[in-house]
C-alpha positions in Angstrom: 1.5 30.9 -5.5 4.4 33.0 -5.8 6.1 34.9 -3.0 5.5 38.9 -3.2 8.0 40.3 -1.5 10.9 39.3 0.3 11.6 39.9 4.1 14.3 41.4 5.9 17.0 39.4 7.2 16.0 37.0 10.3 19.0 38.8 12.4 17.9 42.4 11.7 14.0 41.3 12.4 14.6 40.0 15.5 17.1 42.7 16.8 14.1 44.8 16.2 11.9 41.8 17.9 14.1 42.7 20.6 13.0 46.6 21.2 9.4 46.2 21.4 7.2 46.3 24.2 3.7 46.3 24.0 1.0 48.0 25.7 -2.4 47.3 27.1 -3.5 48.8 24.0 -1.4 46.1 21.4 0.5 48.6 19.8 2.3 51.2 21.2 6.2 50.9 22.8 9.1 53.1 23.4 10.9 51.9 20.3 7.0 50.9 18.2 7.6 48.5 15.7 7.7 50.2 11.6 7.2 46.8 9.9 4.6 43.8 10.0 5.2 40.4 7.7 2.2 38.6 6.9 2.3 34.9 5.6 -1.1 34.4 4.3 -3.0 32.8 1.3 -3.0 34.5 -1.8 -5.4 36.8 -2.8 -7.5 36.9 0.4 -6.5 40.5 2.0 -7.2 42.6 -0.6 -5.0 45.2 -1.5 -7.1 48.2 0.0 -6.6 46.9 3.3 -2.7 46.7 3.5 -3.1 50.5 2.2 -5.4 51.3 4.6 -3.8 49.8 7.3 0.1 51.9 6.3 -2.0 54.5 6.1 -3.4 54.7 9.8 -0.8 53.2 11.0 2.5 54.1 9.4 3.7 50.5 9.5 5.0 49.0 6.5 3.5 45.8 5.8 5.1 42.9 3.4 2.9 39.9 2.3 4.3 36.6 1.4 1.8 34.0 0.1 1.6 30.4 0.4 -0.9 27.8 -1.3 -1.3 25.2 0.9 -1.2 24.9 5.0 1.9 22.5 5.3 3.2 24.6 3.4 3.3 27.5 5.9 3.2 25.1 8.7 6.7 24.0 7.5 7.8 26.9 7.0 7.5 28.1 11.1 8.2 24.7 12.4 11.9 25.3 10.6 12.1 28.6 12.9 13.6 32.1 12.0 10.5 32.8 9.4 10.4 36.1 10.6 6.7 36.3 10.2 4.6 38.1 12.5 0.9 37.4 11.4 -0.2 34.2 9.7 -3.7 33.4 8.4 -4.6 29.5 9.0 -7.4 27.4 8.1 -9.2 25.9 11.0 -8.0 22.9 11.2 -4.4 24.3 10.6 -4.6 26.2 13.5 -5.0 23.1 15.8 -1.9 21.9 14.7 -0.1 25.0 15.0 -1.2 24.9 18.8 -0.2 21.5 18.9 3.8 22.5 17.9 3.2 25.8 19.8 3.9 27.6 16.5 2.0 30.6 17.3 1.0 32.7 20.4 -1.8 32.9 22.8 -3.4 36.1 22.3 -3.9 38.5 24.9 -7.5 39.3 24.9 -6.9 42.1 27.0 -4.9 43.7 24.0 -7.8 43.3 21.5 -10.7 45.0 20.9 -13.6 44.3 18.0 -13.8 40.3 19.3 -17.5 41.1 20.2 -18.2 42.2 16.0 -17.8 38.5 15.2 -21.0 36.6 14.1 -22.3 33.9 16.9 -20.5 30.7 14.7 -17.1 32.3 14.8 -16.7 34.3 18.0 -16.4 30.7 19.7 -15.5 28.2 17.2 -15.0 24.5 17.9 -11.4 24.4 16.9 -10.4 27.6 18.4 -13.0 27.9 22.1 -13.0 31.6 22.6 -10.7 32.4 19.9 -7.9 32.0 22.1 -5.4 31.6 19.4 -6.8 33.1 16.3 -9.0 35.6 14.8 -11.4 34.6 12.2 -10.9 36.6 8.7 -12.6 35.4 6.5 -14.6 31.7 5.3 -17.1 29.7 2.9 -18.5 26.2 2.2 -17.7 23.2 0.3 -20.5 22.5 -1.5 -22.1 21.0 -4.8 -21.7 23.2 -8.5 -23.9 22.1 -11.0 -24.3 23.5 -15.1 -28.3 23.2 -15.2 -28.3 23.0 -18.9 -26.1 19.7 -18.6 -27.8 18.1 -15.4 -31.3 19.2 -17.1 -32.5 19.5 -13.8 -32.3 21.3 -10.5 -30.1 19.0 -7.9 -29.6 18.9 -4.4 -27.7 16.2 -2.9 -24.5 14.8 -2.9 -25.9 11.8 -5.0 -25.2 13.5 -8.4 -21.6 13.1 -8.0 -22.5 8.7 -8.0 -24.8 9.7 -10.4 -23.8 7.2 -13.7 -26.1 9.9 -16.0 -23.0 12.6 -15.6 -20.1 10.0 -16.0 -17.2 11.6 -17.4 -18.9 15.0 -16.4 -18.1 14.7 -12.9 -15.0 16.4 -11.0 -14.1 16.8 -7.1 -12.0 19.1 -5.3 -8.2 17.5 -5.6 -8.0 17.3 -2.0 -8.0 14.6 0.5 -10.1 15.8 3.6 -12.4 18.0 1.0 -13.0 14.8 -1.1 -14.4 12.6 2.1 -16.9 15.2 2.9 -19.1 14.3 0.0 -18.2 10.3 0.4 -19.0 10.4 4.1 -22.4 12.4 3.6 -22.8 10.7 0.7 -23.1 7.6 2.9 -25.1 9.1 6.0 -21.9 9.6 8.3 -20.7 12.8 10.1 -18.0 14.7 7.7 -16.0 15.4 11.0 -15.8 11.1 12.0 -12.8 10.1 13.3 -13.8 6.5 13.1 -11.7 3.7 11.4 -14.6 2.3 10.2 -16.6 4.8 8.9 -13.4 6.0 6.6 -13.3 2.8 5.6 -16.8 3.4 4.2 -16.1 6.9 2.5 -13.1 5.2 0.8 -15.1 2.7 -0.6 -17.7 5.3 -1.7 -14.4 7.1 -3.9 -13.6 4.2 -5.0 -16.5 3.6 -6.7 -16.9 6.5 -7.5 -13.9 6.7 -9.3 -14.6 5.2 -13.1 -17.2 8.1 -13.1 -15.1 10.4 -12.5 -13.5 13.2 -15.4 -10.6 14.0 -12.6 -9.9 15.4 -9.4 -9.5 19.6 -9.8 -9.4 22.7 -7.4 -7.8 24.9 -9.6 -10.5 25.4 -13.1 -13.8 23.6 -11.7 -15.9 27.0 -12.9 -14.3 27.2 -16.3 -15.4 24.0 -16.7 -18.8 24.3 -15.2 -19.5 27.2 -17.3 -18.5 25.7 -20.8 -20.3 22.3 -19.6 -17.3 20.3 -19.9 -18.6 19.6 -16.3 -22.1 18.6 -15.3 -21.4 18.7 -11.5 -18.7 19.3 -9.2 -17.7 19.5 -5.9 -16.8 23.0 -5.1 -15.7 25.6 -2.3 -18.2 28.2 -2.1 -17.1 31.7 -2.0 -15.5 34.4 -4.7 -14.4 32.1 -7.5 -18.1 29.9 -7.9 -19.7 33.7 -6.8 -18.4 35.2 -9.9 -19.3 32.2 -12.1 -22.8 31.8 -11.1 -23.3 35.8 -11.6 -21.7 35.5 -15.3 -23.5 32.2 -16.3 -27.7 31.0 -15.4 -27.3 27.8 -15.9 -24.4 27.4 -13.3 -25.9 26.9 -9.5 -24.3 26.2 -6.4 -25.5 24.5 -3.5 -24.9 23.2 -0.2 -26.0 19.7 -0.4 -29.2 18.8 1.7 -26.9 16.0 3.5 -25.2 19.0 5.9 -22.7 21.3 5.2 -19.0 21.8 6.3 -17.0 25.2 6.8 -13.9 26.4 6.5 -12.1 29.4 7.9 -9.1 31.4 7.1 -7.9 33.6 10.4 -4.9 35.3 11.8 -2.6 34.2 14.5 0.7 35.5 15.9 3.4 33.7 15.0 5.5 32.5 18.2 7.9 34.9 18.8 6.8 36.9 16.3 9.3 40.2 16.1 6.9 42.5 15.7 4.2 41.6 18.3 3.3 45.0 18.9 2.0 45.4 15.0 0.7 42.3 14.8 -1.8 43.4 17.6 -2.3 46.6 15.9 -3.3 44.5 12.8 -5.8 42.1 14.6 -7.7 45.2 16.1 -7.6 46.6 12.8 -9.2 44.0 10.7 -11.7 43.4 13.3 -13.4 47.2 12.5 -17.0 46.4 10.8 -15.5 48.6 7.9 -12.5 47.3 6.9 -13.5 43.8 7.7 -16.4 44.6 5.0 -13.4 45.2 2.5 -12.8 41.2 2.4 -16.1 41.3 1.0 -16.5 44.2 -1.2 -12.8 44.3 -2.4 -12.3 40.3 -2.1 -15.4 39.0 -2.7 -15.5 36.7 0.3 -17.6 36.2 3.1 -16.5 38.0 6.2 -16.6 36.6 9.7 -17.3 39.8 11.0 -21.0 39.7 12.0 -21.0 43.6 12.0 -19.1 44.3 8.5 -22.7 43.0 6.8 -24.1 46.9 7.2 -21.0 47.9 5.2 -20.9 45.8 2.3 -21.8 47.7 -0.6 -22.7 44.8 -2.6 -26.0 43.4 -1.0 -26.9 40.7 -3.3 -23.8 39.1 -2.0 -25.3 39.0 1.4 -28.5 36.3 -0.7 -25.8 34.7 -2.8 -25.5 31.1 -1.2 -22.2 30.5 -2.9 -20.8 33.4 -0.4 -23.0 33.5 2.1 -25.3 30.6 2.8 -28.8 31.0 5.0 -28.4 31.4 8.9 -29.9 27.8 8.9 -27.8 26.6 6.7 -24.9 27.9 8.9 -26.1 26.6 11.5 -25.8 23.3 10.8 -22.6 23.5 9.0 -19.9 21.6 10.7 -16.0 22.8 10.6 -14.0 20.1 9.5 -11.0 20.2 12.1 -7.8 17.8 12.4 -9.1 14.6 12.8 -5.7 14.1 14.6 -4.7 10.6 14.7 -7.7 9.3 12.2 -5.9 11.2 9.9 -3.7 8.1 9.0 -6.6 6.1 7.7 -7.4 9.1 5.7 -4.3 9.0 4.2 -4.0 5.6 3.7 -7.6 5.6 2.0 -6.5 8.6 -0.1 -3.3 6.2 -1.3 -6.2 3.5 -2.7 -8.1 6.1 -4.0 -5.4 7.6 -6.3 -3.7 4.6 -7.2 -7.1 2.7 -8.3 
């Protein structure tokens, strides 16, 4: 992804940093901040709500994008980003914690925490949201083409399945490729255990002369055109769109469990613009704009109360965007598997190399 704008220079922003002083309500100060940076992923705060946002608030708002967590975990571990909000996964926001890259939030300068729904407003990786806000999230889940499988499928099984050899794709990432292999072989997606890795690397291994390639960029091209039988796909806008434009294409959470992911906002430590940054939160956390994510961006919004808002209610029965309540329930968040995350690694190595 390409950056979108530039930022100012680190000594001006933090002069600025300097003057602010926030109140009990997040956002105002003697000398208010005019300027918010945002380091998120592309294409996940739609347009209409940075407008939205300058509009209320006055505050200028520039967007850099990144495409992978290290990515903007590397970037605030070198210091002077400049950066006052940043949207990590789940599990990225543990390690940010971990290299105190970001803030503690001050509850007391938030409001809208109570319009989360019930799986986000205390979330396993982040207890009582203490260091991010939830934005938005989706599934990783099972894409079939009907017309190729010639049958309705369920289960993480099709991707072993010899009948769709050379048909077969999964997501070109490591922890999102041991989901499926660890479900696959009746273990917990979130294990930490030696062992049990040991298992879901075997499972890609075998796996592996079935395989047409690994891919997290085109899947749903593929899908559609049946150059792909099944794949292993995150649910949300992209696999939403593709199942609207094409019948045959179906997406599914597997009846083995389901895992979660979720993109939120933090503070960056020492953010220079803390006073904005709290503006933001309580801003995105309004049922309505929060709503946008889903009626602008086509994602599913953590915000329990944005589902009277969104326009588009066939979204709200579209599995690939929002999955049943009981399917959500027993959806786990895959988190860092902190120092497991070697033997991933290591089986990842094999994997690729075999």
């Amino acid at each position: 992804m390409k950056r979108t704008t530039a930022l100012a220079a680190v000594a001006a922003v933090a002069a600025l940093g300097l003057t602010a002083c926030s109140s009990g309500d997040g956002g105002s100060s003697s000398a208010a901040s005019t300027q918010l940076n945002i380091y998120a992923w592309a294409d996940e705060i739609p347009k209409t709500v940075i407008s939205a946002f300058e509009k209320e608030t006055g505050i200028k708002v520039t967007v850099d994008t990144f495409d992978a967590n290290e990515t903007m975990i590397s970037k605030l571990a070198a210091g002077g980003s400049g950066y006052d909000i940043v949207e990590p996964s789940q599990y990225a926001v543990q390690q940010l914690v971990g290299q105190e890259l970001i803030e503690k939030l001050d509850h007391s300068k938030i409001t809208g925490l109570d319009n989360l729904g019930a799986k986000f407003a205390d979330p396993s990786y982040d207890k009582g949201n203490e260091y991010s806000v939830p934005w938005i999230w989706g599934t990783t889940g099972l894409a079939y083409n009907q017309q190729c499988t010639g049958k309705a499928i369920d289960s993480w099984d099709a991707l072993w399945d010899p009948a769709y050899k050379g048909k077969i794709y999964m997501l070109d990432n490591m922890l999102s490729a041991y989901i499926p292999a660890l479900q696959y072989k009746g273990l917990k997606a979130t294990t930490t255990s030696e062992k049990d890795i040991e298992k879901g690397t075997q499972a890609l291994l075998d796996q592996k002369p079935l395989l047409a390639g690994y891919n997290s960029s085109n899947y749903t091209d593929l899908l559609a055109s049946g150059d792909a039988c099944v794949a292993e796909a995150y649910g949300g806008s992209g696999i939403a769109k593709a199942t609207a434009a094409n019948p045959d294409v179906k997406f599914v959470i597997p009846k083995e469990g389901g895992t979660l992911w979720v993109d939120g906002f933090a503070i960056a430590k020492d953010a220079p613009h803390a006073d904005a940054a709290y503006k933001w939160l309580n801003f995105t956390l309004k049922p309505e704009i929060a709503a946008m994510a889903t009626n602008d961006g086509g994602s599913a919004s953590a915000n329990e109360a944005a589902k009277a808002t969104i326009t588009d209610k066939s979204l709200l029965e579209n599995v690939a965007v929002y999955p049943s309540d009981e399917q959500l329930a027993k959806s786990e968040f895959i988190v860092d598997p902190g120092k497991a995350l070697t033997f991933f690694q290591q089986g990842w190595t094999k994997v690729k190399a075999s």
